[in-house]
C-alpha positions in Angstrom: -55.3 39.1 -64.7 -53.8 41.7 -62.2 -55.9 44.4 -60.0 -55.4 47.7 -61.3 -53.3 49.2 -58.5 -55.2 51.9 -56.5 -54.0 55.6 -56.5 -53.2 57.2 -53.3 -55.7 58.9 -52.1 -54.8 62.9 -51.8 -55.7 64.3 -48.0 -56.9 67.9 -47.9 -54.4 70.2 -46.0 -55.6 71.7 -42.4 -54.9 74.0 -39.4 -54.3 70.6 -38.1 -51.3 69.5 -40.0 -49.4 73.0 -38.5 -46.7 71.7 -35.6 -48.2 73.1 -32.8 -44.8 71.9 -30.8 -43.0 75.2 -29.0 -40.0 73.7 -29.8 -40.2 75.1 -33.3 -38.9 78.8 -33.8 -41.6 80.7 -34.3 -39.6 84.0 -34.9 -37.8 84.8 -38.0 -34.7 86.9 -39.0 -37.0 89.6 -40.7 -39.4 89.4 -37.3 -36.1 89.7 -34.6 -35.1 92.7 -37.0 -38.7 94.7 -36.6 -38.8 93.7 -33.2 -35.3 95.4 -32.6 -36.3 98.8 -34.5 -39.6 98.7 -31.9 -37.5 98.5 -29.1 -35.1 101.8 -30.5 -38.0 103.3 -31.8 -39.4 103.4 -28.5 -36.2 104.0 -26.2 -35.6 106.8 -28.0 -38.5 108.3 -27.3 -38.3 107.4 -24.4 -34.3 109.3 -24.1 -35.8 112.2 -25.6 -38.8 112.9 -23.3 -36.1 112.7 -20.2 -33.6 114.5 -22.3 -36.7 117.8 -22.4 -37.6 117.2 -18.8 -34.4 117.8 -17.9 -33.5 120.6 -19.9 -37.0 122.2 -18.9 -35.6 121.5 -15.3 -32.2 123.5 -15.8 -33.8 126.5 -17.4 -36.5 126.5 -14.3 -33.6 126.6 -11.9 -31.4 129.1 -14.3 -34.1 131.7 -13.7 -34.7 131.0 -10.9 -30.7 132.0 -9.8 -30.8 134.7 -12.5 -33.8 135.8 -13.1 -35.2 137.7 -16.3 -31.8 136.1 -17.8 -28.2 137.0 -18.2 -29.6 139.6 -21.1 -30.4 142.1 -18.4 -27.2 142.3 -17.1 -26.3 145.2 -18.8 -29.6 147.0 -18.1 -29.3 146.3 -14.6 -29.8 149.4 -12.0 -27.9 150.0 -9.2 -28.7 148.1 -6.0 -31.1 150.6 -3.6 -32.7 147.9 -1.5 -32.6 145.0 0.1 -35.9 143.4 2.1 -35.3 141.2 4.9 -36.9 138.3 6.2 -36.2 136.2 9.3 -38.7 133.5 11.2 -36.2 134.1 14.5 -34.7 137.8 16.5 -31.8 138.7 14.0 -32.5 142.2 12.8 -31.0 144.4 9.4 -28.5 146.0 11.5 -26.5 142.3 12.5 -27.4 141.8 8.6 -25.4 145.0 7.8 -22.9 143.8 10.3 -22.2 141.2 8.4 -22.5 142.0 5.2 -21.1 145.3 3.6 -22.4 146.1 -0.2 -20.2 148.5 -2.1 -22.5 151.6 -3.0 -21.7 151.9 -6.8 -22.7 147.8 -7.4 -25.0 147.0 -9.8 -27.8 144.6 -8.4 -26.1 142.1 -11.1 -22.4 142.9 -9.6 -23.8 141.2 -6.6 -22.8 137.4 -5.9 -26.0 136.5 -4.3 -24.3 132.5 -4.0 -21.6 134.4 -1.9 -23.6 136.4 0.0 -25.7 133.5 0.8 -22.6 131.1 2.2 -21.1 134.1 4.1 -24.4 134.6 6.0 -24.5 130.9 6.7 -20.9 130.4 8.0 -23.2 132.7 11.0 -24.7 129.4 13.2 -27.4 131.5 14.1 -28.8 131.3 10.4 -29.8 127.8 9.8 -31.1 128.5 6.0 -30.2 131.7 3.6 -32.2 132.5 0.6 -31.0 134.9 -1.8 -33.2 136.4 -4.6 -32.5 139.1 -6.7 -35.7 141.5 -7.2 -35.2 143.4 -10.7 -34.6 146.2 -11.2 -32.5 147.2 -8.2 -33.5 144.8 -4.9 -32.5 141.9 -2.8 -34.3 139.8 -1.3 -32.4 137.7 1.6 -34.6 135.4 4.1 -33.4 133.6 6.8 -34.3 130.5 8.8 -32.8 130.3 12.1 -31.9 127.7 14.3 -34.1 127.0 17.5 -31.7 127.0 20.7 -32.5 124.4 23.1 -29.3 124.8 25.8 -26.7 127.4 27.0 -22.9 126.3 27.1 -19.9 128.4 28.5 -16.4 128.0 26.5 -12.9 129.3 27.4 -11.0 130.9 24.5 -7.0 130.3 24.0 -6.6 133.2 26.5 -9.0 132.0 29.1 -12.0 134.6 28.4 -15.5 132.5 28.6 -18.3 133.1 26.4 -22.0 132.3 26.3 -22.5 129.8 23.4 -25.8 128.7 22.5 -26.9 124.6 21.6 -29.5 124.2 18.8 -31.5 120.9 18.7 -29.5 119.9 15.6 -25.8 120.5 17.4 -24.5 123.4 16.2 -22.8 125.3 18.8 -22.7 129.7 17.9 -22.7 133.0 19.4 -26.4 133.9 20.1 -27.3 137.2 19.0 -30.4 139.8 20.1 -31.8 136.9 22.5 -33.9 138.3 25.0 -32.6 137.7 28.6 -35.7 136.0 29.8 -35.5 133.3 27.1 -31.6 132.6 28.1 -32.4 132.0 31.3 -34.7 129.2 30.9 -32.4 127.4 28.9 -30.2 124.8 31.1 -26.9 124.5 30.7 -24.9 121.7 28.8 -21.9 120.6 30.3 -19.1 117.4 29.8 -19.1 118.4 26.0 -15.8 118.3 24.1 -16.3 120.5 21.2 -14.3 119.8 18.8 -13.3 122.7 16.1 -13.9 123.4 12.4 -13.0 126.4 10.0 -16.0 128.4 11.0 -16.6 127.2 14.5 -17.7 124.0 16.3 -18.5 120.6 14.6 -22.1 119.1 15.7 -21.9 117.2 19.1 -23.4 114.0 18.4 -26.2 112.7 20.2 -27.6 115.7 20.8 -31.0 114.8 19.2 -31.7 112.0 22.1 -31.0 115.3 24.6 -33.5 117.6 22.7 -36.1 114.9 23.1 -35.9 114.8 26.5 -35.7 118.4 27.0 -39.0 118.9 25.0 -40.8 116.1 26.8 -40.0 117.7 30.2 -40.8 121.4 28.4 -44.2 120.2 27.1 -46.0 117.4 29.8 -43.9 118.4 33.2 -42.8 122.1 32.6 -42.8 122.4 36.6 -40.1 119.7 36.6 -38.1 121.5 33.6 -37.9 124.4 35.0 -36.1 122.9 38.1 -33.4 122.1 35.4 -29.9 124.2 36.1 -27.3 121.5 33.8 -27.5 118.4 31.2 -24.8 116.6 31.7 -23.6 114.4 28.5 -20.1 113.4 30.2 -21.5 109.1 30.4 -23.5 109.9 26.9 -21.0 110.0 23.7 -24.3 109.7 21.4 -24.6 106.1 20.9 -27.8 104.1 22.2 -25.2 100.7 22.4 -23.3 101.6 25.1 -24.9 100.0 28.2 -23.5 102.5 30.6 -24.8 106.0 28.4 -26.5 108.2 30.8 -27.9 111.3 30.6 -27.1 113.8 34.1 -29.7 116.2 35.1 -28.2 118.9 38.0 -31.7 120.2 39.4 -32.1 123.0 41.8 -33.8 121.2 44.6 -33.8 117.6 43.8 -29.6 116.8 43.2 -29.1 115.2 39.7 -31.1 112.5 38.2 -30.3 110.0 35.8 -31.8 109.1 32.7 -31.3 106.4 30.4 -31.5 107.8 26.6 -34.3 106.3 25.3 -37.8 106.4 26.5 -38.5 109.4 28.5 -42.0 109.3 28.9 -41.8 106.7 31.2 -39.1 107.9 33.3 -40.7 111.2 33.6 -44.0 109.8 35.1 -42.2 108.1 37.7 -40.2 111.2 38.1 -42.6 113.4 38.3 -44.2 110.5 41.2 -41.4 110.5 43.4 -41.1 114.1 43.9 -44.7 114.8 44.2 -44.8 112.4 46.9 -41.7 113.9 48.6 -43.5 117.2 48.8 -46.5 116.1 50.0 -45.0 114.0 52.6 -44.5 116.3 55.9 -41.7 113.7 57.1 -39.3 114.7 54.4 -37.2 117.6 54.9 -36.7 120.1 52.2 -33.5 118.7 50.4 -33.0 115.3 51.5 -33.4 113.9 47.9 -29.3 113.9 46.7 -30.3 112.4 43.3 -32.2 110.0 41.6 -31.7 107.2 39.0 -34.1 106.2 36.7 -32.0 104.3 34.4 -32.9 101.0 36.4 -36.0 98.8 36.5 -36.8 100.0 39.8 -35.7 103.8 40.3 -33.0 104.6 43.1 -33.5 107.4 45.7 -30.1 108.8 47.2 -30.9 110.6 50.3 -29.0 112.8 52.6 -31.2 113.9 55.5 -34.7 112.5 56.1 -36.9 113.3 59.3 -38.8 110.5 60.6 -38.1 108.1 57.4 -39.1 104.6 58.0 
């Protein structure tokens, strides 16, 4: 007689039965969808927020070009005053000079963006703010630039003028300097200058000059003041040029020559050599013709020298 076949036995379903390989997709049509409305959900928020930062921004800056808004336009008064402000020596009366307000504007009827380029096309006036001051003032404030050297310039028709050098290289008329302060500034010579609409254009390199100038000002002020000319003939602005020097014409020691980067160093042994000359009886007042620093070891150039070994 035949054995009753056995039934298969059933097995329970587990976590264990679940492909755990990561080869399987494990993201769905209907998941990629809700993932893709998070993401625009949250990049427009995102556009939004910027999108009131930035219109908060404008409306800052709007008022702060027109302020009290363009509603007041037509209640605005007459212009009776305008307060000035300066960190340098200009005075109202060269702001008057400059700048002429008809009598019947309104303080509205005045273009303060004009008025603020005209007073900067001035190269004495590094910075112009203008602010209107409802009902009826103006408020103009000017940074000015800091004028490190003199230079003297010969018009088409041969007349010179008395430029002034600010440590950023703009080249303009000074105006109310005192005479003192001129004449400690040295001169700067073997310059081209090179024209633009409203003046010079900015000589380049003139930042590694200003360095050495306010080295010599601040830590050896006796030797500065020696200083007549800066010569910037063998300097065109440019540190890669092997042969860039920088010629100082002094009043007692001929010119000396610097290389344009580190001062300090070439001030010390400056500042060495002609403390020793004066010092040393044997040296005659004068007999130093110049002096280069620009090699390793410095180089005297003498003329006459009383009992030098």
């Amino acid at each position: 007689m035949a054995k009753a076949k056995k039934a298969p036995r059933k097995t329970t379903s587990t976590w264990k039965s679940i492909d755990q390989s990561l080869q399987s997709r494990a993201v769905t049509l209907v998941a990629r969808k809700r993932q893709l409305l998070i993401f625009l959900k949250y990049a427009g928020i995102f556009c939004g927020v910027a999108l009131v930062f930035g219109l908060v921004g404008s409306c800052i800056y709007w008022f702060k070009s027109n302020p009290h808004g363009a509603w007041l336009m037509a209640s605005s008064d007459p212009l009776r005053k305008v307060y000035f402000e300066t960190d340098g020596v200009l005075t109202e009366e060269w702001l008057n000079a400059q700048i002429e307000f008809p009598s019947d504007a309104t303080l509205m009827d005045i273009n303060i963006f004009a008025v603020q380029r005209s007073l900067v096309q001035h190269g004495q006036a590094r910075q112009v703010m203008v602010e209107r001051i409802f009902p009826d003032a103006l408020r103009i404030t000017v940074r000015e630039q800091v004028p490190i050297m003199r230079m003297v310039i010969m018009d088409a028709v041969g007349k010179k003028h008395l430029m002034m050098v600010s440590e950023e290289g703009e080249v303009y008329p000074g105006v109310n300097y005192q005479k003192d302060t001129l004449a400690r500034l040295p001169y700067l010579i073997g310059v081209a200058l090179q024209r633009r609409a409203n003046g010079f254009e900015k000589i380049q390199g003139i930042e590694h000059v200003a360095d050495l100038l306010r080295h010599a000002r601040m830590r050896y002020p006796g030797l500065y003041a020696d200083w007549k000319f800066v010569s910037m003939a063998d300097f065109d602005g440019s540190l890669d040029d092997l042969g860039a020097t920088l010629q100082v014409h002094t009043r007692s020691s001929g010119i000396i020559e610097f290389s344009p980067v580190d001062f300090e160093s070439q001030l010390q042994e400056l500042d060495a050599i002609l403390l020793y000359a004066k010092y040393n009886r044997r040296w005659q007042k004068g007999a130093i013709e110049g002096i280069d620093l620009t090699l390793k070891d410095p180089v005297l150039r003498m003329a006459n020298i009383a009992g030098a070994q």
